[in-house]
N, C-alpha and C positions, 0 to 999 in steps of 0.2 A: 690298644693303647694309642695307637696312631691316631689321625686327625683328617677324614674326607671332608673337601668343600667341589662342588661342581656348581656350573652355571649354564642353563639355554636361555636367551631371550633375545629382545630388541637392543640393552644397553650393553657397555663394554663389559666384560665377564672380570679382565683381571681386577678393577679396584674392588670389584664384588667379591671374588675369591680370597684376596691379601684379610681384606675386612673379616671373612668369613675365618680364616687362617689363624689371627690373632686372636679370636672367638674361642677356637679350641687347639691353643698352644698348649695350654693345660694338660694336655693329652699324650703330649710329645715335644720333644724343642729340640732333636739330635741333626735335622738337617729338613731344610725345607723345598719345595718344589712345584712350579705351577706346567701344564701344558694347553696351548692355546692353540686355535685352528683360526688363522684368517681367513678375509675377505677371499685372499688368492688358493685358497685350498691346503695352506702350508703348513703343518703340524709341529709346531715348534714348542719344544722344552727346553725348560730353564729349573737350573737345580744349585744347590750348594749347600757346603756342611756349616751349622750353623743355627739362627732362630730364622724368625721371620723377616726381623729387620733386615739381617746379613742379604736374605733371599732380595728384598727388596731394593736394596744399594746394587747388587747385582743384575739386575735388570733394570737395571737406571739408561743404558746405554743399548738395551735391546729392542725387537719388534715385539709389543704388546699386546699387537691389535687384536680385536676376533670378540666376537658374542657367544661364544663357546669354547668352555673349558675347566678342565678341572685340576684342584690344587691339592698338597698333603704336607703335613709338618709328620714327623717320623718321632718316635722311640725305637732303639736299633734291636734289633733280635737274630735277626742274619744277616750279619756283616755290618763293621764297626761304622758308627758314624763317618760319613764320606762325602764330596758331593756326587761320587759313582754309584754308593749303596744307596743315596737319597732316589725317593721316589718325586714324579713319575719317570717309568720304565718304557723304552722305547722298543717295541719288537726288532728279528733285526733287520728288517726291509723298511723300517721305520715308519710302516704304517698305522702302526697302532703303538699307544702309550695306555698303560695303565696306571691306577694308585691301588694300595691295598692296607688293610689294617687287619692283622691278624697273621694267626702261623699257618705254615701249607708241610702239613709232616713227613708227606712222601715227595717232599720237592726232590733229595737227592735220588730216588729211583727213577721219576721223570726227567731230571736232569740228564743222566747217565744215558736214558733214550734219545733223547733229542740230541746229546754229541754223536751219537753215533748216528745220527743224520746227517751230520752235517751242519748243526745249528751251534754258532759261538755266543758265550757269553763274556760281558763286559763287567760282570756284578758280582760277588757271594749272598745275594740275597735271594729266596726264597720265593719273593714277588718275580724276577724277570724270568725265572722257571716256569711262570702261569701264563704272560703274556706271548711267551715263547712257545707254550705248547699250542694258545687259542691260535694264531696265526699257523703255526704247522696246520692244525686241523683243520682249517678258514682253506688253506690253499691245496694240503689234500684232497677232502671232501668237497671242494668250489662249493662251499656253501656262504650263506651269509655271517655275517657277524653274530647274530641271536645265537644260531643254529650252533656257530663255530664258541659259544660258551658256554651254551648246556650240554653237547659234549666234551669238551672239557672238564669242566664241572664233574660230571661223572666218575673223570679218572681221580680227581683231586681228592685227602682224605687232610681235613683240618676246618680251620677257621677263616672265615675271608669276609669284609665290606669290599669290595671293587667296584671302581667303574673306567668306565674301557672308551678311548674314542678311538676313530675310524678315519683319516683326514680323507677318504673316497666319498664317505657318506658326513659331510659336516652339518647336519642336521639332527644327530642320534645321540645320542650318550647311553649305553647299555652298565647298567647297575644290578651286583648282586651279593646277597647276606647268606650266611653261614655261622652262626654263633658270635657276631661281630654287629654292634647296631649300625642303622642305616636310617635314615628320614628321607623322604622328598616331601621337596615345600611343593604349595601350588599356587602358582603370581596368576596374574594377568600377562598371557602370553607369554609367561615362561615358568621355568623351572628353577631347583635349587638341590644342590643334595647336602645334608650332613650326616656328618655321625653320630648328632644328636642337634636338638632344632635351635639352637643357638646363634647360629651363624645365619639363620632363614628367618628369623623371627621379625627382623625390621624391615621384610619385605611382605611378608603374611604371615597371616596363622595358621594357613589350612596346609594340612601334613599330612603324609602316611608313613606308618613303621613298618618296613618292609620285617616280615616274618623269617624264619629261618627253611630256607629253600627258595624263597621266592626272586625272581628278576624282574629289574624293571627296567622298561624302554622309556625313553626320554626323548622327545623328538619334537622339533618344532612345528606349532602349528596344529599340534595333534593332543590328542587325550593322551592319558597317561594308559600307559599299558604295561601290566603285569601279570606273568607265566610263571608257572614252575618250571624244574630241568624237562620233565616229560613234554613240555610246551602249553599242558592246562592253563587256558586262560583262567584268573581269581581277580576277584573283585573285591578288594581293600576297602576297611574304611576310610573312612577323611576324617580326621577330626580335626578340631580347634584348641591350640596352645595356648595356653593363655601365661605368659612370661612379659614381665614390665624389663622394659633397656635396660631400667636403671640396677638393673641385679645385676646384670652384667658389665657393667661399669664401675669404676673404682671413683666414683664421685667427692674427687676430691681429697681420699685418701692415697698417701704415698703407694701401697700396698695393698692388694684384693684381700690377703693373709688381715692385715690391720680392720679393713672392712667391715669382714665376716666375723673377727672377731668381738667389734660393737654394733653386730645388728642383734647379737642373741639375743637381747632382750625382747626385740618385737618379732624377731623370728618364732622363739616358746610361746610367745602372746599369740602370732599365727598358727603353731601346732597346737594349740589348748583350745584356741575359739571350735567353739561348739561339741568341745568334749569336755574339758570340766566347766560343771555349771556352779558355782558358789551359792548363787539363788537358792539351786535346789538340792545343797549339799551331794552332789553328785557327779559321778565320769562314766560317759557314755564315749562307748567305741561300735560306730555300726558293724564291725568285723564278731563284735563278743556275742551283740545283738542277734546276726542274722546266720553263725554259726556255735551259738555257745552251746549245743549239744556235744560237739565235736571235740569241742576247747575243754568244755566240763569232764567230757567222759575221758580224759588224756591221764595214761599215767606215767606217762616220762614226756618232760619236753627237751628237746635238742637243739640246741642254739648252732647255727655252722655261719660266721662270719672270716674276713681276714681284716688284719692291720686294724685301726681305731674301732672300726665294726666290734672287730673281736672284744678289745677293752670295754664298748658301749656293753658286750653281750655278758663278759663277766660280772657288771652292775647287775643287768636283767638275772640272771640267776641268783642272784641274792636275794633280789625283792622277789621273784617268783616263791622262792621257797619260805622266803621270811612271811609272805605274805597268804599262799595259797596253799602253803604243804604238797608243793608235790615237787619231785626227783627233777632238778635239771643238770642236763650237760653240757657244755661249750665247747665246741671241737673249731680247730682249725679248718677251714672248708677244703684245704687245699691235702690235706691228710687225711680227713673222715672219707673223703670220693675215692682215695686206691685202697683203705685197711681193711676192706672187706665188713664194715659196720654193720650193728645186729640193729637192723629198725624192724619195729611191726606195723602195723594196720591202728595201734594201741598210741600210737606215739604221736605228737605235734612239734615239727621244725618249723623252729622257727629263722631265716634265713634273714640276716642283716646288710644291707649294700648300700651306699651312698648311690651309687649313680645307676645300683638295678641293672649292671652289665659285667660286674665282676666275676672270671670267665670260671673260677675256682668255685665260689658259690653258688653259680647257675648250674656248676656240674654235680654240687652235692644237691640240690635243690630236683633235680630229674632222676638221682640215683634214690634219693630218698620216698618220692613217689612213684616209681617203678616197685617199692617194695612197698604200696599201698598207705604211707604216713601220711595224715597232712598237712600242706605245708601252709604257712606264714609268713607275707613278707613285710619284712621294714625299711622301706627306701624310700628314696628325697626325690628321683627324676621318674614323673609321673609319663607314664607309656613304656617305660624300659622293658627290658627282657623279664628280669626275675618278677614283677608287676602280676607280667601275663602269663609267667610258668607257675605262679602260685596259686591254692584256693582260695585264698582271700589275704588281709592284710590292712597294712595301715600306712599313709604317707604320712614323710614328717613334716612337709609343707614347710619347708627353713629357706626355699628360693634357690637360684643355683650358686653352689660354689666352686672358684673358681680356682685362689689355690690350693695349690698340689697339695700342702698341709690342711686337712684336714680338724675344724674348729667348730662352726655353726651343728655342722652335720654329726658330730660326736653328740653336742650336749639334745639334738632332736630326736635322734633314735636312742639316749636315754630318760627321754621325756614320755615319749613313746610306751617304755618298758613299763614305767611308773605308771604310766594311765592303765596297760593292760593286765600289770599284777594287778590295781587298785577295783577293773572293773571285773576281774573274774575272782579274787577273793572274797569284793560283795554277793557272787552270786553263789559260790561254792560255801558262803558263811563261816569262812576262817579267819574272819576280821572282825574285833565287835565294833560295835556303831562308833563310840565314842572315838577310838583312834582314826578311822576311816573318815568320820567330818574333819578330823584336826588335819588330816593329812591331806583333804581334798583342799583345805583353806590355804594350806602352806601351801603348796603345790601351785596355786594361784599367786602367788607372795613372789615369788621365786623372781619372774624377772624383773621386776622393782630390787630386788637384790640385788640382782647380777648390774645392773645399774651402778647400786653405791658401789661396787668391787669394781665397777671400769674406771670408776674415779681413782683410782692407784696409779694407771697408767704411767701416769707422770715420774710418781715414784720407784715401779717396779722397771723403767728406764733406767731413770740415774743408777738405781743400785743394779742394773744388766751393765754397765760400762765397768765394773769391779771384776766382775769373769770372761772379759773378752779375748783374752788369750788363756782361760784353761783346756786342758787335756782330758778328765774327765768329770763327771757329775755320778753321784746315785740319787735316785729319788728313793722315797722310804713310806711306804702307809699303811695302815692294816684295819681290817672289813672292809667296808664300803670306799675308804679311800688305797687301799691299796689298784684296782685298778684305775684311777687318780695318776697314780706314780709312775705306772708303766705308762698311760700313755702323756705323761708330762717328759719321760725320759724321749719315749717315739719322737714327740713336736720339737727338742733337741737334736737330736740325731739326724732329722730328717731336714732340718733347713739350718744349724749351723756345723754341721761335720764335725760335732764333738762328740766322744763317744758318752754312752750315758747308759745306766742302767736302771732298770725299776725292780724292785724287791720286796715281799712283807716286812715290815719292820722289826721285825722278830728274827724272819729269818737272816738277817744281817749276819749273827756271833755265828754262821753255819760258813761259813767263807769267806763273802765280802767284806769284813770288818777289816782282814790281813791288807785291803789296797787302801784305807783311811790314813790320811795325813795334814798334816797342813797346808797340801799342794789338791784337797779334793774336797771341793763342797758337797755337803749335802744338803740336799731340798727334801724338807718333812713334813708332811698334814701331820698336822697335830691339833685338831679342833675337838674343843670340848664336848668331848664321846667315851661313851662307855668305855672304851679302849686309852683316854685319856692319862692316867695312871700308868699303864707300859709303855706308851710311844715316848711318854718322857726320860724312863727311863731308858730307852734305846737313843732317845738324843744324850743324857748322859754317858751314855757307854760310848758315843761320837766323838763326845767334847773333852774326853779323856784320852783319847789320842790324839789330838789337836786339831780336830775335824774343825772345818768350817760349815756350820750349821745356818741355812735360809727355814725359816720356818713358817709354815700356812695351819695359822690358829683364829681361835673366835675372837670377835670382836669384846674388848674390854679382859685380856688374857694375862694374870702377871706374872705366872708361875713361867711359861714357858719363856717370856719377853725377857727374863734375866738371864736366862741361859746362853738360848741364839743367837748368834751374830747377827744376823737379820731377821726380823718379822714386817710379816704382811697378813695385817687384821681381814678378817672378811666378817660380813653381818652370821651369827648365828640362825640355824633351823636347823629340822629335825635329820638324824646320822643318815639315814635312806635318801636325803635331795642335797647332801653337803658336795656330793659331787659333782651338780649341775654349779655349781658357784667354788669348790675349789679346785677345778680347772683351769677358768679363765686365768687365775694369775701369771699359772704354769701355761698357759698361751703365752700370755704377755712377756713372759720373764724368755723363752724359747727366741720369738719374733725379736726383741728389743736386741738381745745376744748378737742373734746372725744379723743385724742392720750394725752393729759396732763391728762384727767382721767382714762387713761389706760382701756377705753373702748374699745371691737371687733368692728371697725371701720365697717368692712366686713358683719359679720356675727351678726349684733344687734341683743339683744334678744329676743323673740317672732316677730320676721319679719322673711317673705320671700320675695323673689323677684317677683314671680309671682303666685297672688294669685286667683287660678284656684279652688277655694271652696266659698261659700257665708260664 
């Protein structure tokens, strides 16, 4: 969840790290932390609970200096936001500092050792357990730094990105991964670390993803050098990122949230180039291409995603099974990896993640091919973890995102689902031709839609200033827009702290109907669908306890228009792609809310973006 920035070079490290810092706030905002080695040999940290800003007003009045060093923004996990619990951690001969992103499970049995050494701790956090034990071993064993973290290492049993300085050796930065991503850039004359290449990107594009086990030395002047714990030297690739600034920049919008949610239109134009062809009435996905024996021969697929993933994944099982007749599941990833799940050799997971690190789906994603299934993945950040633990798969190419709510990346990995029902029903022959062109056209159509539907904006504002002080919401939708609802409820909950729920619209009269009043809006897809005839009547059943009804219908809609207190038209298409367009408003209507409550739209509180910890 956390946030690694490191620097070696010729220029000053800290504006390089702050920069790098506010790169992957996103990841964490609980307290931040830089430590620098000067000129004079002096290993100085600076911490405070807080963002990044706070970090930076705080070191307004301190020593900066140094071309070396490394920085972390936190999401807390042991021990409450602080500037004590903030990283980095200082051994306690204070010759070494470390950062870490990730859990260390058996800190409290290493802890409990190392007091009975003799060693004090300053922290409740998990991190200065690790730094404390590398330094005992460093001065034990009179070994080096390397030596003194691959045994360490050894004892450790969890998840870790670190990296470690040394104010003896200020030339070094020792870096290591454990189920937690890591990058190093590679400059001219120097280095860069992140926890993903965002923060390195405006200085190169040549990277390596460190693997899980592998370390790496950092050192000026020198090649990069990587070892496992055994001390096997390995020989990494290099590759080249190819990330434009401007993704990661708020170019002029208040909010990265506001951003992402008016690039969708050319973001779907970027996942669709070169897979739906309209020319040739056709969707190609090299993944179906270059393993469709595997894909064909499946007779259960398994969807294991969390949060929005999840919502993306119960569209994808609809249209899998509407589309190609075969059995799917949707498991929480974070549930299916301990219930002892029945996978076979017969089966295809398919694994959903935005940032390809989420630590619950990487662990169903190895569980699942340990019992021979396999696997699929659908993520946005190309080189990630779940990428390279998969047998194949597909990006959604939507660019990166950066708030925490989750927008671009929903409607990509349901764009995704829609290309892969459409291109293995063509070959399975459970489609006939005539719906399969219509749908290949629509499907093409789509973001010129999602277009006319950001022209609301305006609208779906003014009427967000009507519910800025309520308590709660239901969302309400059934087939294809029911998970619609859940996660229009999520994008509520999660950036303005209202509570919300999402429900079939049916299943309302089973419970929730008893909390309906005149004090509870409800927000309801009601787009003219098969299903059109009963949502109405479930807004009827609303409007008769004095519900306040927001209603998301088609365009040119009279029946429902007299009912609801509010409507928000969207352009019609076919019930399978209503939910790549009746989403956006429920963004809209979400964001517009928490800016009338003066909510961090961005940076909601206790979320990260990518959550790389159980």
């Amino acid at each position: 969840m956390c946030g690694i920035v490191g620097y070696i070079g010729k220029k000053e490290a800290f504006p390089i790290l702050i920069k790098g810092l506010r790169r992957l706030e996103y990841r964490g905002y609980d307290s931040a932390g830089v430590a620098l080695i000067n000129q004079e040999g002096t290993l100085n940290v600076y911490k405070t609970k807080g963002k990044v800003d706070d970090l930076v007003q705080y070191c307004e009045d301190k020593n900066v200096c140094g071309n070396i060093g490394i920085a972390h923004t936190r999401w807390a996990t042991h021990g409450e936001p602080s500037s004590v619990n903030a990283h980095p951690h200082y051994s306690q001969s204070q010759n070494l500092a470390i950062i870490h992103n990730g859990i260390i499970e058996n800190y409290a049995q290493i802890r409990d050792r190392l007091l009975a050494k003799g060693i004090k701790f300053v922290s409740d956090t998990d991190t200065e357990v690790l730094v404390q034990l590398i330094e005992y071993v460093q001065t034990k064993k009179q070994c080096d730094l390397l030596t003194a973290v691959q045994l360490s290492l050894h004892e450790v049993i969890g998840a870790y990105a670190i990296a470690i300085l040394d104010h003896r050796n200020p030339d070094t930065i020792i870096a290591a991964r454990n189920q937690s991503p890591l990058v190093v850039g590679i400059g001219e004359e120097e280095y860069f670390l992140g926890s993903d290449a965002s923060p390195i990107i405006e200085y190169t594009d040549k990277v390596v993803y460190l693997e899980d086990g592998n370390i790496a030395v950092v050192s000026r002047n020198e090649d990069l050098k990587v070892v496992n714990i055994q001390n096997r030297k390995l020989y990494p690739e290099i590759q080249t990122v190819d990330i434009n600034l401007g993704q990661i920049e708020k170019c002029g919008y208040p909010h990265f949230m506001l951003k992402e949610i008016f690039e969708q239109p050319d973001c779907l134009t970027n996942c669709m180039r070169g897979r739906v062809n309209v020319a040739t009435d056709n969707v190609v996905l090299s993944a179906v291409i270059d393993y469709k024996e595997q894909l064909l021969k499946a007779k259960r697929f398994i969807i294991v995603a969390c949060g929005t993933s999840w919502h993306a994944g119960l569209i994808g099982k609809q249209l899998i099974e509407s589309f190609c007749r075969i059995p799917v599941e949707v498991e929480y990833a974070s549930e299916f990896r301990y219930r002892n799940p029945v996978i076979t050799k017969e089966d295809v997971v398919i694994a959903i993640s935005q940032s390809g690190e989420t630590a619950d789906t990487l662990a169903a994603v190895k569980l699942a091919k340990k019992h021979g299934a396999f696997i699929y993945g659908i993520c946005n950040a190309i080189g990630s973890s779940i990428p390279r633990a998969t047998n194949t798969g597909s990006y959604i190419h939507v660019g990166p995102e950066i708030g925490v709510a989750s927008t671009k990346a929903f409607t990509g990995q349901v764009t995704v689902l829609t290309m892969l029902a459409l291109a293995l029903a063509k070959e399975r022959g459970t489609i006939n031709s005539v719906e399969y062109l219509e749908l290949v056209e629509e499907l093409h159509k789509i973001p010129s839609k999602m277009k006319e539907v950001l022209k609301l904006n305006q609208r779906i504002a003014d009427l967000s200033r009507t519910f800025t002080y309520a308590r709660d919401f239901l969302f309400l939708g059934r087939g294809y827009s029911y998970p619609v609802a859940l996660e229009g409820a999520l994008k509520l909950k999660e950036i303005s702290y209202i509570h919300a729920e999402g429900y079939p619209a049916a299943e309302m009269k089973h419970g929730p109907i008893a909390l309906i009043d005149s004090d509870m809006p409800v927000v309801v897809i009601a787009t003219h669908n098969a299903m059109y005839e009963k949502v109405l009547s479930n807004i009827q059943e609303v409007k008769a306890r004095k519900g306040k009804v927001i209603a998301i219908v088609s365009e040119g809609d009279e029946t429902i228009s007299r009912i609801a207190d509010e409507v928000i038209e969207m352009p019609s298409t076919m019930e399978c792609l209503e939910p790549l367009l009746a989403t956006i408003p429920l963004q809209l209507l979400a964001y517009h809310i928490a800016v009338c409550r003066g909510k961090d739209v961005d940076q909601p509180r206790n979320l990260a973006k990518s959550v790389t910890v159980e």
